[in-house]
N, C-alpha and C positions, 0 to 999 in steps of 0.2 A: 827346472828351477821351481823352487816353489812358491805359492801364492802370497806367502807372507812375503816374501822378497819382495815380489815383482811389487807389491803394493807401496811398501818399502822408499821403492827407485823412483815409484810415481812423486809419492811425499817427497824425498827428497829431491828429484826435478823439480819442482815447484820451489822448492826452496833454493834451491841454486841458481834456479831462473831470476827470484827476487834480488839474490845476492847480485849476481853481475848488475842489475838494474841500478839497484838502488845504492850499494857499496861503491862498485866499479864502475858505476856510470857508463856500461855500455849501451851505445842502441838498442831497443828492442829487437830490432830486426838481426843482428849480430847477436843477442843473447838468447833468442829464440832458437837459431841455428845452432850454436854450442851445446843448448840445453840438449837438444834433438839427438847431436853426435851421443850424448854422455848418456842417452837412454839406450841408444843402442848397444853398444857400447859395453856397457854394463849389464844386456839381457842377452850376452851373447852373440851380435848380429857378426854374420862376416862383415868384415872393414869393406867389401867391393858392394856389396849389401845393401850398407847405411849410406853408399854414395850413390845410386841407385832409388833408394827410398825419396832420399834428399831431391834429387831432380824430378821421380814422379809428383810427389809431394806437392813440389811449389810449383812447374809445370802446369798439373791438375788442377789446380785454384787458382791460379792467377788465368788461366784462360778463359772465365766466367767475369771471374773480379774486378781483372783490370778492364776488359769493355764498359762494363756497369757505372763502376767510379768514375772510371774516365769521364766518362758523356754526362753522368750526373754532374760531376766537378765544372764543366762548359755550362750545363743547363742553369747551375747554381750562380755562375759566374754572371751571367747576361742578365737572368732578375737580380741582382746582386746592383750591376754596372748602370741598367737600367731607372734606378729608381723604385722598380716595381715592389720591394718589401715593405718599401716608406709609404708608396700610394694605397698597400692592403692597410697600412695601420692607419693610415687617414680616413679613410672609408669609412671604418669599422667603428672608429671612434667618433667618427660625425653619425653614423645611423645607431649607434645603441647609445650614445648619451653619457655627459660629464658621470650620471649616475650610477651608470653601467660601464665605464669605460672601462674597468679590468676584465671583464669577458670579452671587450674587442682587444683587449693585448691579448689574451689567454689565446683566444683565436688566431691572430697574427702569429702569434709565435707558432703555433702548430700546423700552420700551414706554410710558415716562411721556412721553418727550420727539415721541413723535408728536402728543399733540392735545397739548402747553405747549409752551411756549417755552421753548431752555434753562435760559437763566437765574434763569427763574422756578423752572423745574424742581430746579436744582441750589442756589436758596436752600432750597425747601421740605425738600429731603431731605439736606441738609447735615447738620443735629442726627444723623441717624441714623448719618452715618459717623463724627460725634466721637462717637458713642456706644462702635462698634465698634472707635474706634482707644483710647480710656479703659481698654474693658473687656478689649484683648487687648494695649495697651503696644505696639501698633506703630503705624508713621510712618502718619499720614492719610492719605496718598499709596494705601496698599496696599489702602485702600479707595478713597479719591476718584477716582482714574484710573479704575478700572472704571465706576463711577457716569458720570464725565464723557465717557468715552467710548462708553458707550450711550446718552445722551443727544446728543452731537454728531453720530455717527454717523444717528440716526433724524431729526436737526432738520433734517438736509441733505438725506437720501435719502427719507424715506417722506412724502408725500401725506397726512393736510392741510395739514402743517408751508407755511407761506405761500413757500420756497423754492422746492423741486420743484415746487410748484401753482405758480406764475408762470414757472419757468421751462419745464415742459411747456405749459402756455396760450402763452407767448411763439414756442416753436418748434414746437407742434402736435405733442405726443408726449399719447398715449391714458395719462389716471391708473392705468388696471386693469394696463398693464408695466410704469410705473414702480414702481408697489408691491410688483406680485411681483419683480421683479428689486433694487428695494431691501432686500426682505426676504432674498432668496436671497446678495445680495453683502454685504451689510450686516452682517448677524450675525457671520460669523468676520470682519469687519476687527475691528468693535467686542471680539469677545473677544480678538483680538491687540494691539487698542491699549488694550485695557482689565485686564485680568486678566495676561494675559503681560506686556506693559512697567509695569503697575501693581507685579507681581513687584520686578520686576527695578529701577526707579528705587526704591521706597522702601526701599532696601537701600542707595543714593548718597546718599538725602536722608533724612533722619529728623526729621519734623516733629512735633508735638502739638496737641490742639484747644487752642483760647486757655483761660485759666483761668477767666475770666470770663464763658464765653458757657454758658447751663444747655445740658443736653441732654437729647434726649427719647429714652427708652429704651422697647423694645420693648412691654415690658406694661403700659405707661400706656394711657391713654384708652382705652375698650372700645368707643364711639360710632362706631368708622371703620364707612364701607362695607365690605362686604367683599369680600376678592380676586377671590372669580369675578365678581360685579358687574360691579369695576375691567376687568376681563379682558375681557367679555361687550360693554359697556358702549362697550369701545378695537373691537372686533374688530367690531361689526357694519357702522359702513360700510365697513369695509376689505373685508369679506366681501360686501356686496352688489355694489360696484364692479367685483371680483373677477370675482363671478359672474355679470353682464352682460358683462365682456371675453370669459370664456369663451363665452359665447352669442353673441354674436357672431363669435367665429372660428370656432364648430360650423356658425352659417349663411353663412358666408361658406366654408367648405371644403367646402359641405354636405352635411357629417353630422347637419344637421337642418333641416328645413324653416323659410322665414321663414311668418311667421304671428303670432297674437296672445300664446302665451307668449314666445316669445322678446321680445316686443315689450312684454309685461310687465316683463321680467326688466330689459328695456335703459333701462326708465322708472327702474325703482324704486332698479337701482344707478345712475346718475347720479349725480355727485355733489353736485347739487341737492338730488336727495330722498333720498337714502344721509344728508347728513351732516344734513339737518333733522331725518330721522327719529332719527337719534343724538343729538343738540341736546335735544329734546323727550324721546328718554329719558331720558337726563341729569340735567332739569331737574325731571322727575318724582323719579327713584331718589334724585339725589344733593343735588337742592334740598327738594322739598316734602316727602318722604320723610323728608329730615334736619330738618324745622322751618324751614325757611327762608320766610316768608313772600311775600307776592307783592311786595311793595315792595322787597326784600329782591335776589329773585330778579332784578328790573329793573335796580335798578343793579350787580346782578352782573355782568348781559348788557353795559349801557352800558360799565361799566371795561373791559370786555373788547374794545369796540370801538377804544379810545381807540389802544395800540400796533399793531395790526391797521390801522388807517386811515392810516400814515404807511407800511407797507409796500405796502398796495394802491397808495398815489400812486406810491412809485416805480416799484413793477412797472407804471403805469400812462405813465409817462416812460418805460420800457423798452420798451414797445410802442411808442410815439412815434418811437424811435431806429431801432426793426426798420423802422417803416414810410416811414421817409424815405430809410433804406438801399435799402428795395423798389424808392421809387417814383422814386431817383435814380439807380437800374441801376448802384449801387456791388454789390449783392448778388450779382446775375447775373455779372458780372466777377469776381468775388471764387472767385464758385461754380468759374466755367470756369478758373480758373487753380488752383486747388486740384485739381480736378479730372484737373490735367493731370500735377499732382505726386504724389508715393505719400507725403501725408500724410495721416493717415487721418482722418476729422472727429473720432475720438476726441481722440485727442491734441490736434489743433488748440483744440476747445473746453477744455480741460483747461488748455491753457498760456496760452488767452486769460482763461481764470475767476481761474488762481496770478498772472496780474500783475496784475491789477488787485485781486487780494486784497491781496498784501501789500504792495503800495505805499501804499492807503488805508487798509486794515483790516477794513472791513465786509465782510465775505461776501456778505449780502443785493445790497450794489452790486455787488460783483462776479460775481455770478450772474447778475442781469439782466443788464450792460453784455453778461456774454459769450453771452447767449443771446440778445441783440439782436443781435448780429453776426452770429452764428450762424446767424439761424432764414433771411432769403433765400440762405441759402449752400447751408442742409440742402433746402432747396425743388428745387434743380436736381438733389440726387442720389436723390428718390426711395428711400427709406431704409425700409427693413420696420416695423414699429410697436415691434420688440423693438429695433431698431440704433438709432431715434428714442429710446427710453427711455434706453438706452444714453448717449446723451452726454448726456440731464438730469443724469445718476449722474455723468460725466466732469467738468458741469462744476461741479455740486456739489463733485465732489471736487478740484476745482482753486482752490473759494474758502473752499477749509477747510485749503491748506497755510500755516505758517510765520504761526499767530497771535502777533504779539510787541507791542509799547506802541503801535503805533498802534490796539488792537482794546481795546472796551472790556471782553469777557469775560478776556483776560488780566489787568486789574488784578482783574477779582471772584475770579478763582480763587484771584490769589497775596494778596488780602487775605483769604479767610474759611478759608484754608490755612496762613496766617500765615510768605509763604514773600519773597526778595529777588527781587529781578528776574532774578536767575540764576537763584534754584532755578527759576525760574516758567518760564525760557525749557529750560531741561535737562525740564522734568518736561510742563506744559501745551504749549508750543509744539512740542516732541517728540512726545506722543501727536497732536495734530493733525495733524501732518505725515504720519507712519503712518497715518492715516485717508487721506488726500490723495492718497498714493503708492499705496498699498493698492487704494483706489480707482480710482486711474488701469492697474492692471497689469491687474486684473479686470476690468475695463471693456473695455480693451483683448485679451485672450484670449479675453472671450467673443464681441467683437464677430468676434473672426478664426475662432471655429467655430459661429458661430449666424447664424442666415440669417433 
């Protein structure tokens, strides 16, 4: 077949993909699989083949995936049930000050929205910003941007958030670089699209919490966890993981011998035993610690699995997608003609994550779709472990531009912000964007001096 085809099949998969989404309102995870058949399909695979592929596919990724999510989704659950995201934002905003207090949300969010999920994340700690917008008469805004943007900014880029964890399992990027490179680029997007445009938009828009809704003000409830806990509790499997990548490039350049501690270190940061062992802290500090019985604690765990189990299937369709591209030598073609052009994979993954974001909406799809495409393309160029990280961050930050009414966290924001679809698009879809571009420049400069 020839390469114009195959290129062809890919365009049109993507667009086929969009159709069942957005026309026929299928599941992702059902129009992921469809897509998957129709690529084979049409590059010629035997039919026994594609069924084959199909099973390696989702198989091979979900055996990585679903552990990770899993345990993150529990981890998440217990700071969550705990109190513990309420008591980080208390903290922060008693020790930097009414003056300062959107870098103590910018901070909250980026550090709560690693083991939660946004949305979860930004119901919980809402009350706290109609507190500080009450008690100082400015627009919500001058809080909630910073809040929403150290939360979006970590939901995307840091590891266990179920995003980067599927799309590093998808294209084979090492968790120990995407964390430290999400922590290192991440931070100044989120205070730029957090604290700096939080400035400056609620100065265009001046909103008020609803009159109706109570709010919880700082020196209520004395029962939280407390912040170092919260801190301690976020930071150790990040810290174990960490420090197995480190061990392993000490023996691999070596500057230290392989043998049984390195061989310790690479066990225990795994992020198997890394986030169990955080799970079981967790469940100790923030469950039994806080009275929560064991029946209690069970169906903590359970709820926790229920949204976590709709994102492993599709990241598990997303494997399926990668593996029919593999094994139908659309990837290898794909690879060598990229390869022949000075587009760099950054970019490429970037602007394949931004269209399929905002054409459907969901991030999550459009991460996977583009790290399905992605990952036999990255195969042929042999990529450092830091450039592999690199475009998780790329295309993370490609399915986080130009959130507008097809995305269901723009109606949460512009309802519990009490704002019209314009303000929502000038204030929420604005700050996203600037994470997305942001991301993409970063991405792109470090890739062009880091080796």
């Amino acid at each position: 077949m020839s390469t114009t085809y195959l290129l062809l099949t890919v365009v049109f998969a993507v667009a086929f993909l969009l159709f069942l989404v957005l026309k026929l309102k299928l599941n992702a995870f059902i129009a992921l699989l469809i897509t998957s058949m129709f690529v084979g399909v049409a590059t010629g695979m035997p039919l026994v083949g594609i069924l084959e592929s199909i099973q390696k596919g989702m198989g091979g990724t979900l055996g990585f995936v679903a552990t990770v999510v899993g345990l993150g989704a529990i981890f998440g659950q217990m700071l969550e049930s705990s109190g513990g995201a309420e008591s980080m934002a208390r903290y922060l905003v008693k020790k930097f000050g009414e003056k300062r207090a959107p870098f103590a949300m910018v901070l909250t969010g980026f550090f709560v929205g690693i083991p939660v999920f946004l949305d979860v994340g930004f119901i919980i700690l809402v009350p706290i910003v109609y507190a500080l917008s009450r008690d100082t008469k400015k627009s919500v805004l001058y809080y909630g941007i910073p809040l929403l943007a150290g939360l979006a900014v970590t939901h995307s880029f840091i590891p266990p958030t179920p995003g980067p964890v599927a799309v590093a399992e998808i294209i084979n990027a090492e968790l120990g670089y995407v964390i430290l490179w999400g922590f290192i680029l991440g931070l100044p997007i989120a205070i730029i699209a957090g604290p700096v445009f939080g400035r400056y938009i609620s100065k265009k828009i001046i909103v008020f919490p609803p009159e109706n809704i109570d709010v919880i003000h700082p020196e209520t409830r004395k029962d939280l966890p407390s912040f170092g806990l919260i801190i301690s509790i976020i930071a150790i499997p990040l810290f174990l993981i960490l420090l197995a990548t480190v061990s392993d490039v000490l023996v691999k350049k070596q500057f230290i011998s392989a043998g049984l501690i390195p061989d310790i270190l690479g066990f225990i940061g795994h992020p198997f035993v890394a986030l169990t062992f955080a799970t079981l802290i967790s469940i100790y500090f923030l469950g039994i610690k806080k009275g929560f019985n064991k029946k209690e604690i069970l169906e903590l765990s359970t709820k926790a699995l229920g949204p976590a189990g709709i994102i492993i299937l599709i990241t598990g369709a997303g494997g399926v997608l990668k593996q029919i591209l593999v094994d139908s030598g659309i990837g290898k073609m794909m690879a060598e003609s990229i390869a022949d052009s000075s587009l760099p994979p950054v970019l490429l993954a970037w602007v394949l994550a931004a269209i399929v974001r905002v054409t459907q909406g969901s991030a999550t799809v459009a991460m996977i779709t583009a790290a399905g495409i992605m990952a036999p393309v990255l195969e042929v160029f042999s990529l450092t472990p830091t450039h592999t990280a690199l475009v998780v961050l790329a295309i993370a930050s490609g399915a986080t531009l130009l959130s507008h009414v097809n995305d269901s966290g723009f109606w949460l924001v512009g309802k519990y912000f009490g704002m019209t679809e314009k303000q929502t698009l000038q204030s929420w879809t604005v700050m996203e964007s600037i994470i997305s571009v942001l991301g993409l420049i970063l991405t792109l400069a470090v890739s062009m001096f880091i080796s």
